[in-house]
C-alpha positions in Angstrom: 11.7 15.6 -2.5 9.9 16.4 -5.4 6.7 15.0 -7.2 6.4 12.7 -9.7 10.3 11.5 -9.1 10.8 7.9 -9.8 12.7 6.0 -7.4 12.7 2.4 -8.3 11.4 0.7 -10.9 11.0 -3.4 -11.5 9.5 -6.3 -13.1 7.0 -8.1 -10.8 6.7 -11.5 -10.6 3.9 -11.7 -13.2 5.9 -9.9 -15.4 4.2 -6.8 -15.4 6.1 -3.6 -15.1 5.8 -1.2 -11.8 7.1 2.2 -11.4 7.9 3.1 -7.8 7.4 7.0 -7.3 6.2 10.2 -5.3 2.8 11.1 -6.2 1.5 13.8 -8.2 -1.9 15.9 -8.3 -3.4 13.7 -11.5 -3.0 10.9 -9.4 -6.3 12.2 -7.1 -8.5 9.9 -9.2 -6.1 7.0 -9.3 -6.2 7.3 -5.0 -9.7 7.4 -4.7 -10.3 4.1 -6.7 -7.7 2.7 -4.7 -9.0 3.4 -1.3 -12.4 2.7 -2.4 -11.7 -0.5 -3.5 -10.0 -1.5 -0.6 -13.1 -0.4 1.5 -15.3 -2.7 -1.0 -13.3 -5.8 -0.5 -13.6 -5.0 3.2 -9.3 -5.2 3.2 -7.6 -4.8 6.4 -7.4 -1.2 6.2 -8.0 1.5 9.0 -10.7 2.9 7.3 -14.5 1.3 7.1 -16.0 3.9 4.5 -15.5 5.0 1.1 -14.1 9.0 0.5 -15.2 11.0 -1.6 -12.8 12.9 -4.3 -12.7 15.9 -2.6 -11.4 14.3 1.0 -9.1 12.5 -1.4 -8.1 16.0 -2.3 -7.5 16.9 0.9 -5.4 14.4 1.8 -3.8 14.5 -1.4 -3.1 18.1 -0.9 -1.5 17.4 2.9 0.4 14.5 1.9 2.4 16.9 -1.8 2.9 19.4 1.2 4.7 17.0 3.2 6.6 16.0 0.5 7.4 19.0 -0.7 8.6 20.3 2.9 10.9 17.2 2.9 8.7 15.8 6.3 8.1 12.4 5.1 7.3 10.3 1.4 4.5 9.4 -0.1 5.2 6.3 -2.6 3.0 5.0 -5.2 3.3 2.2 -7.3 2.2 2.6 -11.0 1.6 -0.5 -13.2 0.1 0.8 -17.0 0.0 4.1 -15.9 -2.7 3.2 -13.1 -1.8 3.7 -9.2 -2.1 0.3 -8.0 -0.5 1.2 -4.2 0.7 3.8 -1.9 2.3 4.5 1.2 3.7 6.5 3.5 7.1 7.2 5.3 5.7 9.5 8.5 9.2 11.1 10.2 9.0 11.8 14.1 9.3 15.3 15.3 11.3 16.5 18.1 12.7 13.8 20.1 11.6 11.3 17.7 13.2 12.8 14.8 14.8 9.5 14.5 11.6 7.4 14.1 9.8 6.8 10.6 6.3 5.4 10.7 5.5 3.7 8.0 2.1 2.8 6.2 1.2 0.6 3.3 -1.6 -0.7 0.8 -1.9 -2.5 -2.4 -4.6 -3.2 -4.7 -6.5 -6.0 -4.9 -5.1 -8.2 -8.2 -1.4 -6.9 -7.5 -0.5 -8.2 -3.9 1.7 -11.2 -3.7 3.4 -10.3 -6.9 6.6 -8.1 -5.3 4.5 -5.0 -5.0 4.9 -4.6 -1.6 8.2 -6.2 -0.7 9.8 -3.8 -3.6 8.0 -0.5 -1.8 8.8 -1.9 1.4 12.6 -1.8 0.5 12.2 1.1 -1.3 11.5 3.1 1.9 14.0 1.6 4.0 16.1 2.8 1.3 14.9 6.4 1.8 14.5 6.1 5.7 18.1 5.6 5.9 18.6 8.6 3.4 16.3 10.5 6.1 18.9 10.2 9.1 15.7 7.7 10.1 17.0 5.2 13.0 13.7 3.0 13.7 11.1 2.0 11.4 7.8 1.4 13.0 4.6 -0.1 11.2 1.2 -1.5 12.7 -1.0 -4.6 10.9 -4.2 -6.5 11.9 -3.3 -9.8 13.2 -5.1 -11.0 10.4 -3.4 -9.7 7.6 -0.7 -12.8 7.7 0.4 -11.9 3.9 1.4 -8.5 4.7 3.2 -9.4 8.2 5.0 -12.0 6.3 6.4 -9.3 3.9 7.5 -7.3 6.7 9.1 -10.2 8.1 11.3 -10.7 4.7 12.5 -7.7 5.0 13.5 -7.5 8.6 11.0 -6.0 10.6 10.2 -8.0 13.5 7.3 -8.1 16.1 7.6 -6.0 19.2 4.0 -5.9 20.9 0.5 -6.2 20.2 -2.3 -3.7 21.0 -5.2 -6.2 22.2 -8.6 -5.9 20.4 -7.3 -2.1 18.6 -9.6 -2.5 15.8 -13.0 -3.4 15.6 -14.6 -4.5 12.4 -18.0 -6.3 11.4 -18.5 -7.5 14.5 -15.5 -8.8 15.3 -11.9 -7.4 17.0 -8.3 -7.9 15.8 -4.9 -7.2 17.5 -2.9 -4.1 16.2 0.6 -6.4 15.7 3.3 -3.5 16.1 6.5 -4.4 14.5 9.9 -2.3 13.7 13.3 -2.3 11.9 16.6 -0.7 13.1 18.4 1.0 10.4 
């Protein structure tokens, strides 16, 4: 797959307009803000510190490889020319060649609008385009908002890591849920 293709785009519920698409190398600035504001609100992300723009770069650099190399999607979710989310279709190697992993997070100010449920949707789409079999995602127990998407769009619980993150003080359950393509 290429950068900067579109792949969906929609109206959200508030009525703004959202362009679903694979990321490209002027986005870097757009990612950090994201990340870094998710790390401010203290969101239910994996990661407990700010990055700086060149371990965005990094990343950045990895994930246009991957893309490129046609070994898993990167999806973004522009609204006024602003990445507002991103996430990541991960495809198993070897004898998991059939399993996607999938990652996901959204902005504060544009959850609950169709964001997510739209990218969510978006990747089964392109999953099943992969030769994908199994979807597999992980969420804090907390999170109910973003394990309620899931739900809707057919992933269902199968386990729970006990305790997997720790986070101000406190632990959460690592709900692991999946969809069968």
């Amino acid at each position: 797959m290429k950068t900067d293709e579109i792949l969906h785009c929609f109206t959200a519920k508030d009525g703004r307009k959202v362009i679903l698409r694979t990321p490209r190398w002027e986005d870097l600035d757009d990612f950090v803000e994201l990340i870094n504001s998710l790390v401010d609100e203290g969101a239910d992300i994996v990661t407990n510190r700010k990055v700086t723009r060149e371990e965005e770069a990094d990343w950045l650099g990895r994930r246009l490889a991957i893309l490129e190399k046609n070994e898993g999607l990167n999806l973004v979710a522009e609204v006024d020319g602003k990445v507002i989310a991103n996430s990541t279709l991960e495809k198993g190697k070897g004898i998991t060649s059939h399993v996607g992993e999938i990652g996901i997070i959204v902005m504060k100010g544009y959850r609950n609008i169709g964001v997510g449920t739209e990218m969510l949707k978006t990747l089964i789409i392109q999953g099943k385009k992969m030769d994908l079999k199994m979807l597999f995602l992980g969420v804090f127990s907390t999170n109910k908002l973003a394990y309620h998407v899931y739900e809707k769009v057919g992933f269902k619980e199968t386990g729970r890591r006990p305790k997997f993150f720790y986070k101000n003080g406190k632990y959460t359950d690592n709900v692991i849920m999946a969809k069968e393509l």
